[in-house]
C-alpha positions in Angstrom: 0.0 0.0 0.0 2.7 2.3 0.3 4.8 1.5 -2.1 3.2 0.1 -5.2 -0.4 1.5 -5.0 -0.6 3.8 -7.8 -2.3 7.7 -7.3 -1.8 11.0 -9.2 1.0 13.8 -8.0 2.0 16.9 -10.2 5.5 16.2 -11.6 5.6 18.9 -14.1 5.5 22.5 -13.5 6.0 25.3 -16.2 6.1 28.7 -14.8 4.8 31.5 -17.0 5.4 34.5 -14.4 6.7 34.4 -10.9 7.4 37.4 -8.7 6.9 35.6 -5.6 9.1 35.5 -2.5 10.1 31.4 -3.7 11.9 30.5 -6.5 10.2 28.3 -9.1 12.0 25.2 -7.6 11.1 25.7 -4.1 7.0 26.3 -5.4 7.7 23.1 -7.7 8.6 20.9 -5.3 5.5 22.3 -2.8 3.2 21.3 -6.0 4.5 17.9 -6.3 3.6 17.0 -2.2 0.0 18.4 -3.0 -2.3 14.8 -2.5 -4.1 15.1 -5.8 -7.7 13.6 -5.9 -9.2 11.3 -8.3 -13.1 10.7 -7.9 -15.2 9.1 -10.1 -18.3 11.0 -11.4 -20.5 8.1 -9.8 -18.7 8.4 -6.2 -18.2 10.3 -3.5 -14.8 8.3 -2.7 -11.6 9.1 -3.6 -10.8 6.2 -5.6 -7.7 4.3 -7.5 -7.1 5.9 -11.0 -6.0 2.5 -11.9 -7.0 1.7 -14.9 -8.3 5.4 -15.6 -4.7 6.8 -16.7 -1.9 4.8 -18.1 1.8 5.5 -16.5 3.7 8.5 -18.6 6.3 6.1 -19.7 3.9 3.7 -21.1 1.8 6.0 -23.3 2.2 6.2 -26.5 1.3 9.8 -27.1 4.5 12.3 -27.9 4.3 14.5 -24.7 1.4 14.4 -23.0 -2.5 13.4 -23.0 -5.5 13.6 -21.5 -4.9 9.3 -21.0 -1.6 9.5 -18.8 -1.7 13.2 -17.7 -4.1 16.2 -16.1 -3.4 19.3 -16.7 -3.8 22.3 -14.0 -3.6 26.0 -14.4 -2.9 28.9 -11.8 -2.9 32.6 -12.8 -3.1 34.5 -9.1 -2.4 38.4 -9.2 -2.2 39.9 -6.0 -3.6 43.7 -8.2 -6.0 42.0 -9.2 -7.6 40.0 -6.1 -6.9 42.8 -3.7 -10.2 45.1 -4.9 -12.1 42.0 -4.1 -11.0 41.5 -0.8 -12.8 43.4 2.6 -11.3 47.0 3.0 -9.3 45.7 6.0 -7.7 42.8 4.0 -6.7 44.5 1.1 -2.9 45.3 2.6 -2.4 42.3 3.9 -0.3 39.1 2.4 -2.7 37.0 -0.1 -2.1 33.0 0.6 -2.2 31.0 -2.8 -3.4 27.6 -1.7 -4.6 24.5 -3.7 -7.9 25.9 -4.2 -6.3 28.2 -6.8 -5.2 25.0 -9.1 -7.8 24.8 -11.8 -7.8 21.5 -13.1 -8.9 20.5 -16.9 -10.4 17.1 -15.3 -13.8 17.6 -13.7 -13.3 14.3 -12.0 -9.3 15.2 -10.4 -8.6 17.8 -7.6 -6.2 18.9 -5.4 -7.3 17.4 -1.8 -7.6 20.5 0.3 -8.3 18.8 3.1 -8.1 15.1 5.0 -12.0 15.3 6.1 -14.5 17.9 7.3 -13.4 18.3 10.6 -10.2 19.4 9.4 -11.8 22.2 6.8 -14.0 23.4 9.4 -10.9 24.0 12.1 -8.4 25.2 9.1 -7.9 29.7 8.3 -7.0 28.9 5.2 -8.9 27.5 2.3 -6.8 24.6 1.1 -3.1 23.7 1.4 -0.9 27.0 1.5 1.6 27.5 -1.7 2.8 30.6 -0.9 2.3 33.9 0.2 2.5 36.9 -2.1 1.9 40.8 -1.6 1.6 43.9 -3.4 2.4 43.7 -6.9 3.6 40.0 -7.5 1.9 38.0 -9.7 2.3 34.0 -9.6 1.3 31.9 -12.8 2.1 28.5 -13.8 0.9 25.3 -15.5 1.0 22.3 -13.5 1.2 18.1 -15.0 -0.6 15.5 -12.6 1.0 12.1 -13.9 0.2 8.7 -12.2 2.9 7.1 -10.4 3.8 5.0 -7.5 5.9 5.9 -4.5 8.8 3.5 -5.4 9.5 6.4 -7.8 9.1 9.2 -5.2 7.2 9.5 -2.1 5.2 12.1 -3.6 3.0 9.4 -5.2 2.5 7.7 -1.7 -1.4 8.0 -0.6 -0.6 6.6 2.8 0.6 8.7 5.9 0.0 6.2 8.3 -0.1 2.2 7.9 0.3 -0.2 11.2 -1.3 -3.1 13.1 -1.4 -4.8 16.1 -2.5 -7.9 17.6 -6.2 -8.1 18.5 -7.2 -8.2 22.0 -8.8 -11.0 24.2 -9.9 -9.7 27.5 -11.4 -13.0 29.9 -12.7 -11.2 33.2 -12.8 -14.3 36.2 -16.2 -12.9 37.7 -15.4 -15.8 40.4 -12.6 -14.3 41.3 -13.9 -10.7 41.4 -16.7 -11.4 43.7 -14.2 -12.0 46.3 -12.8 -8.3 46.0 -14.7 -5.3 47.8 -16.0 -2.1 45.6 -12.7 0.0 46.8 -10.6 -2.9 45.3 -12.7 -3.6 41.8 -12.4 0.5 41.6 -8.5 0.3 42.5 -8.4 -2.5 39.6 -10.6 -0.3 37.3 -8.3 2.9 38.1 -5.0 1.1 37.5 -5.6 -0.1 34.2 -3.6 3.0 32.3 -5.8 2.0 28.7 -9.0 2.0 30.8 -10.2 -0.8 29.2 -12.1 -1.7 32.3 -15.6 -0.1 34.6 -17.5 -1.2 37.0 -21.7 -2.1 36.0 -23.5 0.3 38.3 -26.5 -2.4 38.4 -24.3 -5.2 39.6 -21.2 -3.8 40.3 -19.5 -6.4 38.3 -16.2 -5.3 36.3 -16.7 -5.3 32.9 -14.9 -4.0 29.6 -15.6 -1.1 28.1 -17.0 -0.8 24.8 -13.8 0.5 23.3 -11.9 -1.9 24.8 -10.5 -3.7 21.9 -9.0 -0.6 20.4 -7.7 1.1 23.2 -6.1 -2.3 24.8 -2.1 -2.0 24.4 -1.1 -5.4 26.8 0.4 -3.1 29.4 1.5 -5.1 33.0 -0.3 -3.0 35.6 -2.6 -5.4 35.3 -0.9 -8.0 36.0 1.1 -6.6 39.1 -1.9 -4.8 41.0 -3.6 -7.8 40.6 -0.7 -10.0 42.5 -0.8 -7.6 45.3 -4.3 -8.3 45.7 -4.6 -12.3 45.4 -5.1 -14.1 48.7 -2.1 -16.8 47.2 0.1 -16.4 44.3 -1.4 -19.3 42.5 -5.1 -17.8 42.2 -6.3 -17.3 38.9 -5.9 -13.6 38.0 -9.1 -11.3 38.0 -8.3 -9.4 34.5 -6.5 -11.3 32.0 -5.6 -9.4 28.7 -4.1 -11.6 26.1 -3.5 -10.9 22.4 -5.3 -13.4 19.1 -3.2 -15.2 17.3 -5.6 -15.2 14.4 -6.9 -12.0 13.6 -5.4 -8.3 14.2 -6.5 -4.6 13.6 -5.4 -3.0 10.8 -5.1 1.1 10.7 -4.3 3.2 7.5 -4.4 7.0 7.2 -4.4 8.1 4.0 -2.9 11.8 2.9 -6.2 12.6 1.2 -5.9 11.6 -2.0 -7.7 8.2 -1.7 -10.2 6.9 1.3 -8.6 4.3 3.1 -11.2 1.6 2.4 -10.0 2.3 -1.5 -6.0 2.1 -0.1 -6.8 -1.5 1.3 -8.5 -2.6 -1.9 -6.0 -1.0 -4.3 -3.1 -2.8 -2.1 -5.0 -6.0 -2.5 -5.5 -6.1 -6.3 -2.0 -5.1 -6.5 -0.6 -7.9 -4.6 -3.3 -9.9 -6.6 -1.5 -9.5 -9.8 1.9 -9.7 -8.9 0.7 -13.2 -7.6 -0.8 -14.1 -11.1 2.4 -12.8 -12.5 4.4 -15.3 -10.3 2.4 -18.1 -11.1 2.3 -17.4 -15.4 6.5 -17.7 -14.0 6.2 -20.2 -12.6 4.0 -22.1 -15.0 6.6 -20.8 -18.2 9.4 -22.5 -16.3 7.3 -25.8 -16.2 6.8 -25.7 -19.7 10.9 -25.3 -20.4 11.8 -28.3 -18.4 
């Protein structure tokens, strides 16, 4: 998922006019980490262009299509904006962000943001370019191609990818009748992942219903507990173990596909680089 799984990322950039405080390289390089977006006119997902655009070097056209490229345009002039802007705004620096990347493909976009929560807490109104003032003037032609992160990490759509064993929590209820309320609370309390709380109707301990995913197989547990067993052979009250058959998998994307489309494009990757092996496999058969 990180490596192979393909996504768009601007890796062309012609400058027309820049009068900016950053050089063309420096804005360049800012365009290429912009996640860019592709969505399917039937979905709300940010989906795997897979199959949509064909990798530069495979296409057959001279420079550049509409098959293995997108093209996007910015023209921002500060003179120009500034008489649009509230009287007590107009002085002050302009931010060119993403949303100023006009792109010829109704169905690719820069992604401004990672979700809503993050658009509604955010002062600017996508990702910040640059900043430019009175009299400078920033235009430039941008050229989405599809890639994969092997190539640079630019084409990456994962920020985050990890796992970690799933847990199994057994609670003795036996054993925790013996214990008074101060000591089931003491239990409760130690637990640093508060995976544990006490039923007000019984005032049995039970887990909580985030326990699976806030579980890390700390040993507090297991300590407190020896300190309150009658012999050090008793059962324990709390035992927190992890499966050895299933485990939780986490991916955060950078925004330009959902996760759920991450896992599925990793999948149909590794998919076909197992037929591959296999049509190997099955050639060297043949020869011998």
């Amino acid at each position: 998922m990180i490596a192979e799984v393909p996504t768009l990322a601007i890796d062309l950039v012609e400058f027309h006019e820049n009068s900016t405080v950053l050089n063309d390289e420096y804005i360049a390089h800012r365009l290429g980490l912009i996640p860019i977006r592709f969505q399917a006119q039937d979905s709300v997902r940010g989906g795997d262009c897979h199959g949509q655009f064909l990798p530069h070097n495979e296409c057959l056209c001279y420079d550049r299509c509409p098959r293995c490229s997108v093209e996007f345009e910015l023209d921002v002039n500060f003179d120009n904006v500034a008489p649009t802007r509230p009287e007590s705004e107009q002085g002050l620096p302009l931010t060119v962000t993403s949303r100023d990347l006009i792109s010829n493909n109704e169905c690719v976009t820069p992604a401004h943001f990672l979700n809503p929560e993050e658009q509604d807490e955010a002062h600017d109104e996508g990702i910040s370019i640059v900043k430019i003032g009175p009299g400078q003037h920033l235009k430039l032609r941008a050229i989405a191609r599809m890639g994969i992160s092997k190539e640079h990490a630019k084409w990456c759509p994962v920020a985050v990818a990890t796992y970690r064993f799933c847990p199994i929590i057994q609670i003795n209820n036996d054993a925790c009748s013996t214990l008074t309320n101060a000591q089931k609370q003491e239990l409760v309390d130690t637990c640093p992942d508060q995976i544990l709380m006490i039923d007000q109707a019984d005032g049995r301990i039970k887990e909580t219903p985030d326990a699976w995913e806030t579980a890390t197989f700390t040993e507090d547990l297991s300590i407190i507990q020896h300190s309150m067993k009658a012999r050090p052979e008793d059962p324990d009250f709390v035992r927190v173990s992890h499966s050895t058959d299933r485990f939780i998998f986490s991916i955060e994307g950078t925004g330009a596909m959902d996760a759920e489309e991450i896992l599925k494009s990793g999948l149909r990757v590794l998919k076909d680089r197992l037929r591959y092996l296999a049509q190997v496999v099955e050639g060297l058969k043949d020869m011998s």
